[in-house]
C-alpha positions in Angstrom: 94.1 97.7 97.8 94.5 93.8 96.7 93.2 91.6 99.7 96.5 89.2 98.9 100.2 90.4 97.8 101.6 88.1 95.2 105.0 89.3 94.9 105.6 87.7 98.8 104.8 84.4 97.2 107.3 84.6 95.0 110.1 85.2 98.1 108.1 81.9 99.5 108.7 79.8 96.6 112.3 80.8 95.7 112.9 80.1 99.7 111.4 76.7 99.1 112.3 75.8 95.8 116.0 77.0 96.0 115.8 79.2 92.9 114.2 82.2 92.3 110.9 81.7 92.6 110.0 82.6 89.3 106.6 81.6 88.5 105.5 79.8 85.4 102.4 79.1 83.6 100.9 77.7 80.6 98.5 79.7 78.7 95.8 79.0 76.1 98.1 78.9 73.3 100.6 76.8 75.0 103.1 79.3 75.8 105.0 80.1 78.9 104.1 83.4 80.8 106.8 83.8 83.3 104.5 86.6 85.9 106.7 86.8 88.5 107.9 89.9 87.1 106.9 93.4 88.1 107.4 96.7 86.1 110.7 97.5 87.9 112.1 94.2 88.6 111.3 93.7 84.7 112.3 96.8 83.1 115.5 97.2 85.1 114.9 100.6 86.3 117.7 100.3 88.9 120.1 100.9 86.1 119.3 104.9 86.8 121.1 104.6 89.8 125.1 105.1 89.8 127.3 104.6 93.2 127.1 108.3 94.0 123.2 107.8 94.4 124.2 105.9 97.6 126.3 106.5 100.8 127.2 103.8 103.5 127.0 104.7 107.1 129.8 103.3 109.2 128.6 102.1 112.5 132.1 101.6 114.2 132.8 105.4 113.5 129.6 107.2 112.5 131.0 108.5 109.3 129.3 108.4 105.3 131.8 107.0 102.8 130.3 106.1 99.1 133.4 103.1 98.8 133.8 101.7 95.3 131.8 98.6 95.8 129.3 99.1 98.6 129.6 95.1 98.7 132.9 95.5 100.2 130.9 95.8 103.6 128.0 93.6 105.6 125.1 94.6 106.0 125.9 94.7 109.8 128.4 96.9 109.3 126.7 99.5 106.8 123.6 101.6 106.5 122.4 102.7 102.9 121.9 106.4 103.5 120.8 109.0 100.8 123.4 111.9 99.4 122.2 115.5 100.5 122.5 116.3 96.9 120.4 113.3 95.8 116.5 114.1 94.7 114.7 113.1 97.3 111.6 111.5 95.2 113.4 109.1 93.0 113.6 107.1 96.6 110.0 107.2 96.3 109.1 103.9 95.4 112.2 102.1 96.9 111.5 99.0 98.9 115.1 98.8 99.9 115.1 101.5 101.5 112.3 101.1 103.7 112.9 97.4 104.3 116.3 98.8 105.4 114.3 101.6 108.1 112.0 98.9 109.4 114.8 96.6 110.2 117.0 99.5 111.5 113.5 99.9 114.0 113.5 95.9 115.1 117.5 96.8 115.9 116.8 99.3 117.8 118.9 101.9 115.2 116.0 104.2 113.9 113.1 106.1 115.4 109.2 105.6 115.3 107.6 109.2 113.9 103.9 110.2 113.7 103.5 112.7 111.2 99.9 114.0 113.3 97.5 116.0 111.5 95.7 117.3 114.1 92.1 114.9 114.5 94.1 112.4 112.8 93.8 109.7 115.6 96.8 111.1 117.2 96.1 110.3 120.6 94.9 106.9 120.1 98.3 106.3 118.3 100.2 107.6 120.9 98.1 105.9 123.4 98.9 102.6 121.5 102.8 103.6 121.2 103.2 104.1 124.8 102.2 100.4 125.7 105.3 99.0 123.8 107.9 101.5 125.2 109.3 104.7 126.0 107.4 107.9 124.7 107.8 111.6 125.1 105.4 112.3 128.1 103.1 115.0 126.7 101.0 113.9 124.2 104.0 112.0 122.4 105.5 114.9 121.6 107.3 116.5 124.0 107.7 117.2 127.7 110.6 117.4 130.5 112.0 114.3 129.6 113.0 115.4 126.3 116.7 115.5 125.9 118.9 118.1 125.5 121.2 117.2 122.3 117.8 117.1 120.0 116.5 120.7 119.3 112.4 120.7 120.4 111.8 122.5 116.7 109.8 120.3 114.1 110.1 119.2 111.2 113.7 118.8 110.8 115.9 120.1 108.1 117.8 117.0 105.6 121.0 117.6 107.3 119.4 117.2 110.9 117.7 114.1 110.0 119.6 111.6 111.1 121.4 113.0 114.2 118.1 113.7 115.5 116.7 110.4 114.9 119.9 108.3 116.4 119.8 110.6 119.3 115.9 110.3 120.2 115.9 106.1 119.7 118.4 106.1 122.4 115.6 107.5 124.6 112.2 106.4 122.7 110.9 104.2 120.4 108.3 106.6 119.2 107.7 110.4 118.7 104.3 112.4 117.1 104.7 115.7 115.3 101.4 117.0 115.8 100.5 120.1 113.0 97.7 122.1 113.8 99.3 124.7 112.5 101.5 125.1 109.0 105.3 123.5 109.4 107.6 126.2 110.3 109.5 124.8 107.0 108.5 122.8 104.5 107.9 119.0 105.1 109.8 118.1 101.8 112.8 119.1 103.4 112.9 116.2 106.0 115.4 113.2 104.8 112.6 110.7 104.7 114.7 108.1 103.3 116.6 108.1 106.1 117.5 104.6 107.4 116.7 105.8 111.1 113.6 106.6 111.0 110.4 105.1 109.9 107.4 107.5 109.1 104.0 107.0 109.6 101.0 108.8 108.8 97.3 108.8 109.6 94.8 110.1 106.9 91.5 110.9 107.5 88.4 112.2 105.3 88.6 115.8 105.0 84.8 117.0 105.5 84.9 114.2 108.8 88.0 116.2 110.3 86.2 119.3 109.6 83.3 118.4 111.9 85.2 117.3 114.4 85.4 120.4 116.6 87.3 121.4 119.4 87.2 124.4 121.9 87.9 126.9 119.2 85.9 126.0 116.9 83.0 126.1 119.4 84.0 129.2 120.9 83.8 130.6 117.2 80.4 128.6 115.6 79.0 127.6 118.6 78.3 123.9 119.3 77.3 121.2 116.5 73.9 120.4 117.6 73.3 124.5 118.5 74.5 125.8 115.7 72.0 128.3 113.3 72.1 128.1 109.9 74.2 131.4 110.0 76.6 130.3 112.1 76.9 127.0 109.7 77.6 129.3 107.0 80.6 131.4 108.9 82.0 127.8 109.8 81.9 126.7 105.8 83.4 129.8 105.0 86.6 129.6 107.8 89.6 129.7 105.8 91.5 128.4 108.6 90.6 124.5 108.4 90.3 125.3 104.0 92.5 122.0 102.5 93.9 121.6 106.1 96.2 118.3 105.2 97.5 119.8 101.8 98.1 123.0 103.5 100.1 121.5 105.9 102.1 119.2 103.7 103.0 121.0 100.4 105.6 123.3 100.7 103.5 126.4 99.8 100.5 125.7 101.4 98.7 125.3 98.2 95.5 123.9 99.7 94.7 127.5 100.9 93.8 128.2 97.7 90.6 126.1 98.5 88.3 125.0 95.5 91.1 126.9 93.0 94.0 124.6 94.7 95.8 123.2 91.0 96.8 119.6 90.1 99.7 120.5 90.5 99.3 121.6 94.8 97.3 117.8 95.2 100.6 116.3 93.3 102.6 117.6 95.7 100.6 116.3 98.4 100.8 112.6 96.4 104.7 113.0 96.5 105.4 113.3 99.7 102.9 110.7 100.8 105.0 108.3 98.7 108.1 109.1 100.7 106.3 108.4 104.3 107.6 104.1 105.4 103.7 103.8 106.1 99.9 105.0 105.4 97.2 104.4 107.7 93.5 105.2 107.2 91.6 106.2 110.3 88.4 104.3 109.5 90.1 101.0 110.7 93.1 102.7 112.8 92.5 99.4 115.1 93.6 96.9 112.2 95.9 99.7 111.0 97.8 99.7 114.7 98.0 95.8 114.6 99.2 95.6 111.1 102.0 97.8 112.1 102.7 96.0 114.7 103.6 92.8 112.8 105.6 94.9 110.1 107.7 96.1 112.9 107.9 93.1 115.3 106.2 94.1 118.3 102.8 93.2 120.1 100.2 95.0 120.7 98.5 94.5 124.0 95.4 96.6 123.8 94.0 99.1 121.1 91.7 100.2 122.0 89.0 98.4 119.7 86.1 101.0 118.7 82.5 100.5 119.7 81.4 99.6 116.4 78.7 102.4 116.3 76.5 103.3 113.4 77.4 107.2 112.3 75.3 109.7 110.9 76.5 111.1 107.1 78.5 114.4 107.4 75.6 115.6 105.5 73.0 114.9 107.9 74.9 116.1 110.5 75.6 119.6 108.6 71.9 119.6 107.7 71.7 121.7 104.6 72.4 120.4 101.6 74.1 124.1 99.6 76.5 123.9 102.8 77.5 120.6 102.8 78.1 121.2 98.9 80.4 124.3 99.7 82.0 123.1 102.1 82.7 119.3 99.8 83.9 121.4 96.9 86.4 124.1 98.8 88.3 121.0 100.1 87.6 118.9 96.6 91.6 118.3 96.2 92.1 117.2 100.4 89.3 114.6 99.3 91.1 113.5 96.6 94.3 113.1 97.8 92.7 111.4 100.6 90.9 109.1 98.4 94.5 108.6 96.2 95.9 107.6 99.9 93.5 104.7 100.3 95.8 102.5 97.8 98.8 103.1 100.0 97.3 102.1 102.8 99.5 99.2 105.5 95.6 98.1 105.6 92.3 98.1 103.4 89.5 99.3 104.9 86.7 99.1 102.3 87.8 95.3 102.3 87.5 94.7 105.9 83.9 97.3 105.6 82.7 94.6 103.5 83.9 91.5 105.9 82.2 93.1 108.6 79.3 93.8 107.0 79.0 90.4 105.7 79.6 88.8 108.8 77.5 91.2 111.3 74.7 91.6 109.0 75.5 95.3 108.8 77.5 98.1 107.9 80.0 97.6 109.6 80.0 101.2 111.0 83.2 101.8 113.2 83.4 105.1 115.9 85.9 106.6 117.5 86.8 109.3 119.9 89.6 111.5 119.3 92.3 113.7 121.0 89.3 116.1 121.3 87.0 113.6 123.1 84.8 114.4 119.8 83.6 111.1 117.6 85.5 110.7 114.6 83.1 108.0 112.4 85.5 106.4 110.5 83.8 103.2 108.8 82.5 105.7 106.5 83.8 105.6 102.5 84.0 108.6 100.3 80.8 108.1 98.9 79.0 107.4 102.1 80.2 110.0 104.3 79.0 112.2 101.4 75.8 111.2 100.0 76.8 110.9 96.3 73.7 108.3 95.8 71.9 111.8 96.6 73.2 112.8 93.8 70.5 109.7 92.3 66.9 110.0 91.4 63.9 107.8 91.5 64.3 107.6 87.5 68.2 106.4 87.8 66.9 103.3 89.0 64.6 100.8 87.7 63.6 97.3 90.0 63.7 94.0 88.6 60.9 91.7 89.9 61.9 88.4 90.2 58.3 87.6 90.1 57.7 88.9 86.7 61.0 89.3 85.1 60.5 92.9 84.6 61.8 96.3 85.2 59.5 99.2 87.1 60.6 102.4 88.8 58.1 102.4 92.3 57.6 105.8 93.8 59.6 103.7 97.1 61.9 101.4 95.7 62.5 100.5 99.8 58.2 99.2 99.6 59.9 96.0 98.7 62.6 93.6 100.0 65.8 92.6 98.7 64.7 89.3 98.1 62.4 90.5 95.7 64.2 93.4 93.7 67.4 94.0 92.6 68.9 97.3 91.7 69.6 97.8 88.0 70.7 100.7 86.0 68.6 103.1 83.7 69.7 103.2 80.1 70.0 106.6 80.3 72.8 107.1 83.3 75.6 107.7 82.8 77.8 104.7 83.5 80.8 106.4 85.3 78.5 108.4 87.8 78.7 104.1 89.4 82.5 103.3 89.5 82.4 103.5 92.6 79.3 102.9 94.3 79.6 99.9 96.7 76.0 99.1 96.5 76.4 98.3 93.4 79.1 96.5 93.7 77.9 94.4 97.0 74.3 93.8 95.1 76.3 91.8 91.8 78.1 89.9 94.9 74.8 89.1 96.3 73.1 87.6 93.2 75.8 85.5 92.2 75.6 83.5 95.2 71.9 83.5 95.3 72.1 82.3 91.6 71.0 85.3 89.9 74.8 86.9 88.6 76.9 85.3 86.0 80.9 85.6 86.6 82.4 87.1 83.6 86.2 86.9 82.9 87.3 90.1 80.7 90.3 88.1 78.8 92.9 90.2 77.4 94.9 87.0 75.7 98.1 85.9 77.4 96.8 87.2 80.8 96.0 83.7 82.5 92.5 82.8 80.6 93.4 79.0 80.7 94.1 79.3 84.2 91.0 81.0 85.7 89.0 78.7 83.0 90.1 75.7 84.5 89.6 76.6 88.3 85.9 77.5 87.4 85.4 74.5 86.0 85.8 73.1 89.2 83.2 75.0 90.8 80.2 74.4 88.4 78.9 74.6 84.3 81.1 76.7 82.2 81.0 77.0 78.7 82.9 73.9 76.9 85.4 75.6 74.8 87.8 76.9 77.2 84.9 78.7 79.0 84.1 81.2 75.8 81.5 79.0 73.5 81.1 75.4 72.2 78.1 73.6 71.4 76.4 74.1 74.7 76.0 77.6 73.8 72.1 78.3 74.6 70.5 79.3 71.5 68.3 82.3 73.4 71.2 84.4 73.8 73.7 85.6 70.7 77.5 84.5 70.2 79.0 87.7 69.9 80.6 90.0 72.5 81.0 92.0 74.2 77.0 92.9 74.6 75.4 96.3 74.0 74.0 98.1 76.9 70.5 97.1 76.7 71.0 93.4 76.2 73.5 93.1 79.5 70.7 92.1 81.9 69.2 89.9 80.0 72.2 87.9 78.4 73.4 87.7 82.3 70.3 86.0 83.6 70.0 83.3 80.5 73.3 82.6 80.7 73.5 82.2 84.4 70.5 79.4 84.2 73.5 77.9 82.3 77.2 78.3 83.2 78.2 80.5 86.5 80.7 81.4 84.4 82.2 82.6 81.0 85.0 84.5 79.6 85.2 86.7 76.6 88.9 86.5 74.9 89.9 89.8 73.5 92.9 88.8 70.5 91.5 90.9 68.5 90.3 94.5 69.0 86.3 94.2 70.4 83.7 95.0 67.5 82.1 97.4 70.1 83.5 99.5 72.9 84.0 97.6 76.4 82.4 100.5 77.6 79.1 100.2 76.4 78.7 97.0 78.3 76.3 97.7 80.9 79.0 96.7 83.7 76.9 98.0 86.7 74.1 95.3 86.1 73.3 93.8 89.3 73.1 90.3 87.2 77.2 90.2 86.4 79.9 90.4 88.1 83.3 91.3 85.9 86.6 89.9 86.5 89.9 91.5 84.6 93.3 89.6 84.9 96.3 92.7 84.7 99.6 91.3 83.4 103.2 93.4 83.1 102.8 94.2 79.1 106.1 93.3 78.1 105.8 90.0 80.1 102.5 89.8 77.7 105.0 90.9 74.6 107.0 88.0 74.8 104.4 85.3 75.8 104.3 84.3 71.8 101.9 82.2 69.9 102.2 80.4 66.5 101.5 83.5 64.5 104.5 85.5 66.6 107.0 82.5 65.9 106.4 82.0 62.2 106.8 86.0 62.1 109.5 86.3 64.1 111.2 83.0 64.6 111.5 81.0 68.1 112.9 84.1 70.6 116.1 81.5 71.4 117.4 81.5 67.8 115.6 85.0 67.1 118.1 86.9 65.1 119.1 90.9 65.6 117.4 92.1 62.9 114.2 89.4 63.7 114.2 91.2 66.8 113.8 94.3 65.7 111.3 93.4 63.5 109.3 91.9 66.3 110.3 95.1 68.5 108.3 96.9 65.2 104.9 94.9 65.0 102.1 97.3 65.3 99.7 94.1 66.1 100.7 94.1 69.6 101.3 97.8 70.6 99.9 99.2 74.0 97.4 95.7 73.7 95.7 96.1 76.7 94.2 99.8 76.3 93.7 99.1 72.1 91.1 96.5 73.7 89.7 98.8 76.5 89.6 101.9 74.9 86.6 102.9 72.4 88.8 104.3 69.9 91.8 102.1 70.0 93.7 104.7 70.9 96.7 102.4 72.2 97.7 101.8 69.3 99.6 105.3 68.7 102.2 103.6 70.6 104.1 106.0 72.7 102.0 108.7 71.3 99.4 107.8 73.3 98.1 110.5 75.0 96.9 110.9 78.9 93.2 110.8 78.0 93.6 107.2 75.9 95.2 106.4 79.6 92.5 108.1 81.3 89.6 106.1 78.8 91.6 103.0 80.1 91.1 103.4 84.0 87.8 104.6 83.7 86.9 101.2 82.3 88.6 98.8 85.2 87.4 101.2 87.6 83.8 99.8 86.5 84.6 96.5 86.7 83.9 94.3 90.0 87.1 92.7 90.4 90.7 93.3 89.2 93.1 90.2 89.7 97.1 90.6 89.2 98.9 87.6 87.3 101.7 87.5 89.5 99.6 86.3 92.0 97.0 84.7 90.6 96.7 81.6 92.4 96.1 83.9 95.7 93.4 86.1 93.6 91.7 83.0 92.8 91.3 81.7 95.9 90.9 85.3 97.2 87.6 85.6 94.6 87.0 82.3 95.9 86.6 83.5 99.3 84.4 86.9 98.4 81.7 85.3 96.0 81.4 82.2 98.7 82.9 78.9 96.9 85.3 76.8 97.8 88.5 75.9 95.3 89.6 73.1 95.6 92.6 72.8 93.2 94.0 76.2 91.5 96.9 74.0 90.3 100.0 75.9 91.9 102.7 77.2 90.0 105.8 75.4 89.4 108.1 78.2 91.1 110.1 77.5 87.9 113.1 80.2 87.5 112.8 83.0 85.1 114.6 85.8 83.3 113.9 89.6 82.7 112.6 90.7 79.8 115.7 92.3 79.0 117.9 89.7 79.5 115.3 87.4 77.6 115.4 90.3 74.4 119.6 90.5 75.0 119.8 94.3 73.3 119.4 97.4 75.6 118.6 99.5 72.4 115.5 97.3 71.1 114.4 96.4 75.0 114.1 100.6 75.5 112.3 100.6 72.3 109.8 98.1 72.9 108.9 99.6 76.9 109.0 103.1 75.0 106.2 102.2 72.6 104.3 100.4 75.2 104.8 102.8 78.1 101.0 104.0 78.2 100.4 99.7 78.6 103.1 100.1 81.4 101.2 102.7 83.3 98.0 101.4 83.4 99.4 98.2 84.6 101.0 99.9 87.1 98.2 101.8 88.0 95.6 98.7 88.4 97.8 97.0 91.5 95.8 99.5 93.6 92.9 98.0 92.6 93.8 94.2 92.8 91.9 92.2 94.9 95.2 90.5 96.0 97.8 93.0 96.6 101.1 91.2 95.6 103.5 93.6 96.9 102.4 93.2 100.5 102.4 89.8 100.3 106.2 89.6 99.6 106.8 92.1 102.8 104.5 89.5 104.9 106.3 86.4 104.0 109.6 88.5 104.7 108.3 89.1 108.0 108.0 85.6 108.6 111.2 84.3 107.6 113.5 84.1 110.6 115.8 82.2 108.5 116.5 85.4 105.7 118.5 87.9 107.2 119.1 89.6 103.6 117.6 92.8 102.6 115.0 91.8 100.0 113.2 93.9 98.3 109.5 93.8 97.0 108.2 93.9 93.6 108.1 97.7 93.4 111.7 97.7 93.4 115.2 96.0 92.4 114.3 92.5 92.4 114.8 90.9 89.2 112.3 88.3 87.6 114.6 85.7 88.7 113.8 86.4 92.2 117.5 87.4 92.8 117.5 89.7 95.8 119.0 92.9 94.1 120.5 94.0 97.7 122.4 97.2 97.5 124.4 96.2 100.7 
């Protein structure tokens, strides 16, 4: 989700600097953090792989061969294909093979596919396809000009995979498998990873596709605006459209079972998204085309752009409250996995929602007719499409009066203007029912450039604290000692942190007449829970740096290197000992989590992970160290300043963690006791404000001069920058 992709920066600066592009940075203790390192490139991961993992695909005679060194070959010569005998999902996450499909596409070597959930934007898509090149004439997915050495059946089987796909790009550039009905075999089965063929699909919100309608369904429940409260109740209870994209993508179509559908059917749905080269989300499918568009190298002459028009709820336009509800919770795991989907997704569209509504002075609201000449009102998010604030009495919120300093609940909180109140949160609410109310969100946004918000930096130490201190600096009154206290201090509010609930508000707005910014440094373990900060108050808006956790490990201090010893002359056994400190374990969730409950190491259990997300989901920003001169200037850009020096990173080369450690055995042992650190970290990049990853694909893009394979951050590259091609 993160506006900027760091780890494209770092293929920039080793480009420009000659070297790896490492990144490094001086943090508050005087230590180097070398960030250029993501959790694969860091912990090595390609070391599961062995030669038989791989094939090569011979151009000149169209055979596989798995040769000794794959080297041996150019990449012009060679295509990394996947063994039949290979599972499928460990390819999930692997940029090389996708980088390898997209460039396959720009040769003219693999084949453009749809995966088309019917209402799924399909026919804009193809529409869209059609104006670059040659299509199949019906609908994109078939016709008489189909040819006859590719059998009309879909999906393919592994084995077919590739014969199919070389034969079609000889005649097309782009095909759509539409599924209105369930896949005559499973979708799993397809060779994904493929090199010749890139995969795209479209997802949509579930209750949206519902109402979309066709003949059928009209024939069935008569028209939307005709329909009686009886026939409303015979459409909610239609098995047929029940889970309707993880019916059609798991390989039991598990969604069937409706509101009883397991975790396990909605991970299966998850792992095959993975697999697909692209995600696109329907609610900007116009920015979604384009952005395609420049990761495959073509232009796109017209779109299409949509009108732009304000939508109704899907709850409005149901009209009844107990069917809307049924209807919500018999396809609860569609909208969570389509939710889940939003972090893959080529674009953002909650980030672009909020451009647009900045910018037009409203919500942004984005229609669109589908195949069905029915409107599909896509710039509507989860929680507006579905009325959650309904969910949200009079006595959850209270109005501050800017007048009068003080808090009332009015019978119409609407009686007065925006300039007046501002929404705050009852003491009584339950925090989590806010993570992710944009309102919310948008309203913290809104006081801090009127004045009334104070920016708060959550500062897990070693995660770039000097850093953001010193760029805020820049941009108005901090506090003097490296932005966390000094004498300046104002004596109406207290020293310690973090604050109870009850005192959030009114610490924010005394210390904003102050600083526009502070940061609380977490070394130490919080003497309260994180969570008990009122993080929804409309007065502050929360910043968290993430940083990889054994990046973090090794960052070092004076304590670490009277312990342990400087890490260059750090002996075996000094190693181990380090590898052994309990002080350091899972750091990040000991801090974030009420009980501490990182620090039972890789006994950890899912809920202390669970405690951990539930906490950044409530903050307002998340920022990613690898790229944290883009998230600065990215933040920059949302809360409306201008930066006007980040102080850029040196570019200076770096090593892996494990080469930095030098012992396999106490590396595993260290990532083993930290792994719960390791997943959350993980897990936050689809929160970032700046999404690194992307960046590194973008700057590929725009290299003419690379004509290597290089792969993002979620993959082999090392934290040296070295390339890590397989070719």
């Amino acid at each position: 989700l993160s506006l900027v992709n760091c780890s494209a920066l770092e293929d920039e600066n080793s480009d420009s600097a000659g070297n790896g592009g490492g990144h490094e940075f001086v943090d508050e203790n005087g230590t180097d953090d070398d960030i250029f390192t993501s959790f694969n490139e860091t912990h090595d991961f390609d070391d599961e792989f062995s030669a038989e993992d791989y094939s090569v695909y011979n151009n000149e005679t169209g055979s596989k061969e798995t040769p000794d060194l794959v080297g041996e070959k150019s990449s012009q010569d060679i295509i990394l294909v996947t063994n039949n005998n290979t599972d499928n999902n460990r390819f999930n996450n692997h940029e090389d093979v996708r980088l390898l499909q997209i460039e396959n596409y720009k040769k003219g070597d693999a084949l453009l596919l749809n995966i088309h959930i019917t209402h799924h934007a399909g026919t804009t898509f193809c529409a869209a396809m059609k104006q670059i090149g040659n299509t199949p004439s019906n609908a994109c997915n078939g016709g008489d000009d189909w040819p006859e050495t590719v059998p009309r059946h879909r999906p393919w089987e592994y084995d077919e995979t590739d014969r199919n796909a070389i034969e079609l790009r000889k005649v097309y550039h782009f095909i759509s498998w539409e599924f209105g009905k369930k896949p005559r075999s499973p979708l799993v089965d397809v060779n994904w990873e493929s090199p010749h063929l890139v995969s795209v699909i479209v997802m949509k919100d579930p209750i949206d596709r519902r109402l979309s309608g066709d003949g059928g369904i009209n024939r069935m429940f008569g028209k939307e605006e005709e329909r009686t409260e009886e026939q409303w109740e015979a459409f909610a209870k239609y098995d047929g459209s029940i889970n309707f994209m993880l019916t059609r993508l798991t390989p039991d179509h598990c969604g069937e079972d409706g509101e009883n559908a397991t975790d396990t059917c909605l991970e299966q749905g998850k792992d095959l998204l993975r697999r697909f080269t692209y995600i696109l989300d329907v609610r900007c499918i116009d920015e979604g085309l384009e952005a395609l568009a420049g990761e495959l190298g073509f232009s796109l002459p017209a779109v299409g752009k949509s009108s732009g028009k304000t939508s109704v709820t899907a709850r409005e336009r149901i009209g009844n409250d107990d069917i809307y509800d049924f209807i919500v919770e018999r396809n609860r795991r569609d909208l969570e996995l389509y939710e889940w989907s939003k972090s893959l997704s080529l674009v953002n569209c909650s980030a672009l929602e909020d451009e647009n509504s900045d910018s037009a002075g409203n919500g942004g609201g984005h229609e669109f007719v589908d195949e069905n000449g029915t409107d599909d009102d896509i710039f509507t998010s989860f929680n507006e499409t579905h009325d959650f604030d309904d969910e949200f009495s009079a006595e959850d919120y209270s109005v501050y009066n800017n007048e009068t300093g003080s808090k009332e609940t009015p019978d119409l909180v609407g009686e007065k203007s925006s300039q007046d109140i501002i929404l705050v949160t009852n003491n009584n609410t339950d925090n989590n029912r806010f993570n992710n109310h944009e309102d919310v969100r948008l309203l913290q946004i809104e006081n801090y450039k009127k004045g009334d918000a104070l920016l708060l930096n959550i500062h897990i130490t070693h995660h770039a604290g000097t850093t953001f201190c010193a760029a805020m600096k820049q941009i108005g009154n901090t506090p003097s000692n490296a932005c966390n206290g000094g004498d300046d201090w104002p004596e109406t509010v207290p020293r310690h942190r973090p604050w109870e609930y009850d005192e959030t508000d009114r610490n924010a707005i005394e210390l904003r007449k102050v600083y526009h910014f502070i940061s609380w440094e977490f070394g130490i373990i919080p003497p309260i829970p994180l969570e008990n900060v009122n993080w929804e108050s409309p007065h502050l808006v929360s910043v968290i740096v993430m940083k990889d956790p054994i990046d973090r490990r090794l960052s070092g201090d004076g304590t670490i290197l009277k312990m342990f010893g400087k890490e260059k002359y750090r002996s075996e056994e000094q190693w181990w000992e380090f590898a052994e400190y309990d002080g350091s374990i899972n750091f990040m969730l000991t801090r974030l989590t009420p009980d501490h409950c990182g620090e039972d190491g890789e006994n950890a259990t899912d809920t202390c992970l669970e405690q951990g997300k539930d906490l950044l989901r409530r903050f307002t920003y998340i920022l990613d160290v690898r790229c944290i001169d883009e998230g600065l200037e990215a933040l920059a850009g949302e809360l409306g300043f201008s930066l006007p020096a980040v102080g850029k990173s040196s570019g200076k080369t770096s090593v892996t963690a494990r080469e930095r450690i030098g012992n396999d055995d106490i590396y595993d042992f260290i990532v083993e006791r930290n792994r719960r650190d390791l997943e959350l970290y993980e897990w936050s990049k689809s929160l970032s404000l700046v999404n690194c990853s992307a960046l590194e694909e973008e700057l590929f893009d725009d290299d003419d001069d690379n004509n290597d394979i290089i792969n993002n951050d979620d993959d082999f590259n090392d934290s040296a920058g070295n390339d890590g091609n397989v070719l």
